[in-house]
C-alpha positions as CSV (number, residue, x, y, z in Angstrom):
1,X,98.2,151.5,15.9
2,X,95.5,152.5,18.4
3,X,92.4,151.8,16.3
4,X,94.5,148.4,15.4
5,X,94.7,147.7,19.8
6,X,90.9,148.6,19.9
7,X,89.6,146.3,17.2
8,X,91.8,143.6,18.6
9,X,90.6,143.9,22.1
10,X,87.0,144.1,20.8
11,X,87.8,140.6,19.1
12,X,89.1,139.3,22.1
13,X,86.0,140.6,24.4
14,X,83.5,138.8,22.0
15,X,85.6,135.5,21.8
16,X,85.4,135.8,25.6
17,X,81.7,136.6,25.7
18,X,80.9,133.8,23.3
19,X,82.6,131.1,25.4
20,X,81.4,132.0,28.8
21,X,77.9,132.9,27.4
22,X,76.7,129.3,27.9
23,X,78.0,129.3,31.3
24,X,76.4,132.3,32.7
25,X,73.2,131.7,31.3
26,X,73.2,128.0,33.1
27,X,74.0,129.6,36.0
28,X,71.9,132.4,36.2
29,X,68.7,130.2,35.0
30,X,69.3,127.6,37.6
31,X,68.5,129.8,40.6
32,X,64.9,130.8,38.3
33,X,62.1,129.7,40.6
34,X,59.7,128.9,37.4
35,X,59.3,124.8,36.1
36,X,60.5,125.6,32.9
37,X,63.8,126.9,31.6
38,X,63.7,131.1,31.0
39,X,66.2,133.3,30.9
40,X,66.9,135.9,32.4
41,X,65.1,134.3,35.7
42,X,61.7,136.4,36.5
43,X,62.3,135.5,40.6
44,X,65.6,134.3,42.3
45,X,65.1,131.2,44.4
46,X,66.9,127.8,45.9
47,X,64.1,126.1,45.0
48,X,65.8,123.8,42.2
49,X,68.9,123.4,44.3
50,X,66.9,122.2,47.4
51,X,65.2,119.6,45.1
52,X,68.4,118.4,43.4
53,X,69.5,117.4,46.5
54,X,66.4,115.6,47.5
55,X,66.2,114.1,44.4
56,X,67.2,109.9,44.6
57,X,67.8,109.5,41.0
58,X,70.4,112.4,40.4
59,X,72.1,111.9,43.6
60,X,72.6,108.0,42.9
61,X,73.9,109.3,39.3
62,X,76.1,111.4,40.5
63,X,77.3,109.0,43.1
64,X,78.0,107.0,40.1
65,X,79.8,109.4,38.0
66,X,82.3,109.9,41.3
67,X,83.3,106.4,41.6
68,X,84.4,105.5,38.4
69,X,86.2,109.4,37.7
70,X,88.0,108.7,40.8
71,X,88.6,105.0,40.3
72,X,89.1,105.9,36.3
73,X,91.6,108.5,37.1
74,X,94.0,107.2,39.7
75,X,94.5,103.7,37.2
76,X,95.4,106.0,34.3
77,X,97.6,108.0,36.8
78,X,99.1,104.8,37.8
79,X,99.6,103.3,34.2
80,X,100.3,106.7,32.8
81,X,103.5,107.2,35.0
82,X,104.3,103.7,34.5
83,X,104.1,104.7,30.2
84,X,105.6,107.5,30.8
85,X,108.9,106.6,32.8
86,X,109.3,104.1,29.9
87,X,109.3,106.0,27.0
88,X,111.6,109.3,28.7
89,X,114.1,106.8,30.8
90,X,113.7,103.6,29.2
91,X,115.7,104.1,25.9
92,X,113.0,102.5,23.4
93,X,114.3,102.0,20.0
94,X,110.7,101.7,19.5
95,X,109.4,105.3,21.6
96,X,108.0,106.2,18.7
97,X,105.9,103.7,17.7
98,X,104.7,103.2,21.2
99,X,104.1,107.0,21.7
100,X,101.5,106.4,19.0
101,X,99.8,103.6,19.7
102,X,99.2,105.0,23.4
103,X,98.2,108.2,22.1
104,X,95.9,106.7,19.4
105,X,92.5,107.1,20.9
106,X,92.7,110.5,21.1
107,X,93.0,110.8,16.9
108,X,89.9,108.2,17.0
109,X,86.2,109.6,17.2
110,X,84.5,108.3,20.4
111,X,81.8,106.6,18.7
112,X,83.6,105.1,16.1
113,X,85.6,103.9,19.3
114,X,82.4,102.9,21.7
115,X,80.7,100.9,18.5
116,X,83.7,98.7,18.8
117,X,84.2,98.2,22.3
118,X,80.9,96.9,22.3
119,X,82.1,94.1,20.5
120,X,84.6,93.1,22.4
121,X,82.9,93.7,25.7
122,X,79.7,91.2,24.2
123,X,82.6,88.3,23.6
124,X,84.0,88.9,27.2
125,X,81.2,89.3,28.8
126,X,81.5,93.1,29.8
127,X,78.9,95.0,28.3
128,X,77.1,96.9,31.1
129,X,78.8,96.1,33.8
130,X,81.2,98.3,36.3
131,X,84.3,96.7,35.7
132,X,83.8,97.3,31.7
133,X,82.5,100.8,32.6
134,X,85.5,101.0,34.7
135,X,87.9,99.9,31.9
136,X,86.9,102.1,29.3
137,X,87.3,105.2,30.9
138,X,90.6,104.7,32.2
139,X,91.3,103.8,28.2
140,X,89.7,107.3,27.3
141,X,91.9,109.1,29.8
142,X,95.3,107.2,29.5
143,X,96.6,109.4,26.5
144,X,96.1,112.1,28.1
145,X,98.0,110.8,31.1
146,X,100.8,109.9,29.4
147,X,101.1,113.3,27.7
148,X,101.1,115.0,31.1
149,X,103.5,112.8,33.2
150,X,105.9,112.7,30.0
151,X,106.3,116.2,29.9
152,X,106.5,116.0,33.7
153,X,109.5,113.7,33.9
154,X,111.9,114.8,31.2
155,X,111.6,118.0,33.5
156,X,112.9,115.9,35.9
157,X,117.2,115.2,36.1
158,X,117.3,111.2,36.5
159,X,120.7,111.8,37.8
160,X,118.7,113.0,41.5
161,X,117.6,109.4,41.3
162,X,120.2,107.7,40.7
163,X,122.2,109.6,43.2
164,X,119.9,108.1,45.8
165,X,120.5,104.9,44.5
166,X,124.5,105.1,44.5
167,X,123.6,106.1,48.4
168,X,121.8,102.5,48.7
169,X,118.3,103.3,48.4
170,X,116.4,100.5,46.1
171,X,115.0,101.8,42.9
172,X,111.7,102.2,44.1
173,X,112.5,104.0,47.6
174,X,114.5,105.8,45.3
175,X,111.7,106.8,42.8
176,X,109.5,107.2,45.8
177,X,112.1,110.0,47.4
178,X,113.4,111.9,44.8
179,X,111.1,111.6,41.4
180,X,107.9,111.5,42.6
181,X,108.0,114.6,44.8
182,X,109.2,116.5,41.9
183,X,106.7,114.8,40.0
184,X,103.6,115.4,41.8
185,X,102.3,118.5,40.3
186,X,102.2,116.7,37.1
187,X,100.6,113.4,38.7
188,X,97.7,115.7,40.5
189,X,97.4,117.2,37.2
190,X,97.1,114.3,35.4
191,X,94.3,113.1,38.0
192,X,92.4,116.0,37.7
193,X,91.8,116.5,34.0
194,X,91.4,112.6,34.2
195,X,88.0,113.2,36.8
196,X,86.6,116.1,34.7
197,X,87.1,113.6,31.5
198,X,85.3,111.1,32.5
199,X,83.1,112.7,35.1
200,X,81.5,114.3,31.9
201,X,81.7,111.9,29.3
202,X,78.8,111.2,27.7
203,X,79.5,109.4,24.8
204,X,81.4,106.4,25.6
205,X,79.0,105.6,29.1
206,X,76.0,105.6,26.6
207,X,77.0,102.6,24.5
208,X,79.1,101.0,27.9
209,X,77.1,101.0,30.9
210,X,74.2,99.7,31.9
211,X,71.2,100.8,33.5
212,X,72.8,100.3,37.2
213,X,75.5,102.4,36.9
214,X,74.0,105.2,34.6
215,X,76.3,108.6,35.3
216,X,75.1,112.1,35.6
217,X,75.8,113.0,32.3
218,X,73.9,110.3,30.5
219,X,71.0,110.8,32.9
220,X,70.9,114.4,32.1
221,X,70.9,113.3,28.4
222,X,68.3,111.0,29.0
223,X,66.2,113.8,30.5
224,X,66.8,116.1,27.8
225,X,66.0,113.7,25.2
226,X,62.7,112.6,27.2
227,X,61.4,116.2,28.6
228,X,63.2,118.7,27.8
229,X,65.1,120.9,30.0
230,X,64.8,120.2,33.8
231,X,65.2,122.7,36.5
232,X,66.8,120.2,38.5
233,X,69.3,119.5,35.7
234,X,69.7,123.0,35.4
235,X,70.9,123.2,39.4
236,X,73.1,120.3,39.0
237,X,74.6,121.6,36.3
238,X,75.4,125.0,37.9
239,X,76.5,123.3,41.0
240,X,79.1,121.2,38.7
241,X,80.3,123.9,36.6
242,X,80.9,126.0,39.7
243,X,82.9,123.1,41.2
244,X,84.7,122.8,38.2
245,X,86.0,126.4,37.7
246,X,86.7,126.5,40.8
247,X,89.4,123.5,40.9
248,X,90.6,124.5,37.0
249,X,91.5,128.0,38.9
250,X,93.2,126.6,42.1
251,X,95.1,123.8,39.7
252,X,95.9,127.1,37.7
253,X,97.3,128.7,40.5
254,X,99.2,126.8,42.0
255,X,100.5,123.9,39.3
256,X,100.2,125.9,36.0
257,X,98.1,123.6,34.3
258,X,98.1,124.8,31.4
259,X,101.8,124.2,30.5
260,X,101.5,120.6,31.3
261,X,99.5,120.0,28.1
């Protein structure tokens, strides 16, 4: 039994090592003070981190990338509860059918999905522009959404609002009082995996936007594709992934995240 514990903690250290690998070798290489990308760094400096900041191009693209995760999030949010208090209170015949059609694009391979958007965006006149942009990532994180706030609300006893209601509150003071409260964990869930979705997407903003409102992502692409591996990428990057451990933890913490999906 003892030898059995040992070799399945071993297995467990190297799945850990072999995930957060990537991670520690971006952030350790971002604070090297050489012009090309080494690991492990030779001299510890700020130098990349000062320059990131200074730089026009990644601060416009990250600028970019903000707007439409935030925009992107809070209209899935708002749809996604709107889904989601349909198919737990609505009594569907039809639930089923509806809970696959929303959750379709996640089955669907982004590219396969992208190539054709672009035809419909090219009839409607949407291809590069924000509001098509805009569109498609609140598409990409709506299943998601739904998924969340579902599992959120039949947590939830409808007969709280209803209560309210028997008391003379209108349904949607009533939703506003009682359900959403209760609710919130779920919804800030929901928004924040719906940021990091389509903060990072790469995939979908390559075919989609245009050359005004290219994201961090696609720009780092671009760079990687173009010149290989840029210091100030490298910063970014470790600045970003910082960020984001840092909210995944605190969400963690405090909403349990983790059985919300």
């Amino acid at each position: 039994m003892k030898l059995k514990t040992i070799l399945w903690a071993a297995l467990t250290f190297a799945v850990l090592l072999y995930l957060i690998a990537p991670i520690a070798v971006l952030i350790f290489s971002a604070f090297d003070d050489g012009k090309f990308f080494r690991f492990p760094p030779r001299e510890l400096s700020l130098r990349w981190f000062r320059a990131a900041l200074d730089s026009s191009e990644y601060r416009s693209a990250l600028v970019n990338s903000t707007i439409i995760a935030c925009l992107a999030s809070v209209l899935s949010v708002t749809f996604g509860m709107m889904a989601a208090l349909g198919l737990t209170r609505g009594g569907l015949r039809s639930r089923p059918a509806i809970e696959i059609l929303l959750l379709a694009p996640l089955t669907l391979p982004l590219v396969v999905w992208a190539i054709a958007l672009i035809q419909i965006y090219a009839r409607l006149g949407l291809s590069g522009s924000f509001w098509g942009l805009l569109l498609a990532h609140t598409i990409i994180i709506l299943p998601l959404s739904v998924r969340i706030l579902m599992a959120t609300l039949s947590n939830i006893d409808p007969n709280l609002e209803d209560a309210a209601r028997s008391l003379g509150a209108r349904p949607m003071r009533a939703f506003a009082r009682t359900t959403l409260p209760l609710a919130m964990p779920g919804v800030l869930t929901s928004a924040a995996f719906g940021f990091l979705i389509s903060f990072n997407d790469v995939v979908v903003t390559t075919f989609i936007a245009g050359a005004s409102w290219m994201t961090f992502p696609v720009r780092m692409y671009s760079q990687l594709r173009g010149q290989g591996v840029d210091p100030i990428t490298l910063a970014i990057g470790a600045m970003i992934v910082a960020l984001t451990l840092v909210i995944v933890a605190l969400g963690e913490a405090r909403f349990k995240w983790s059985r919300r999906i």
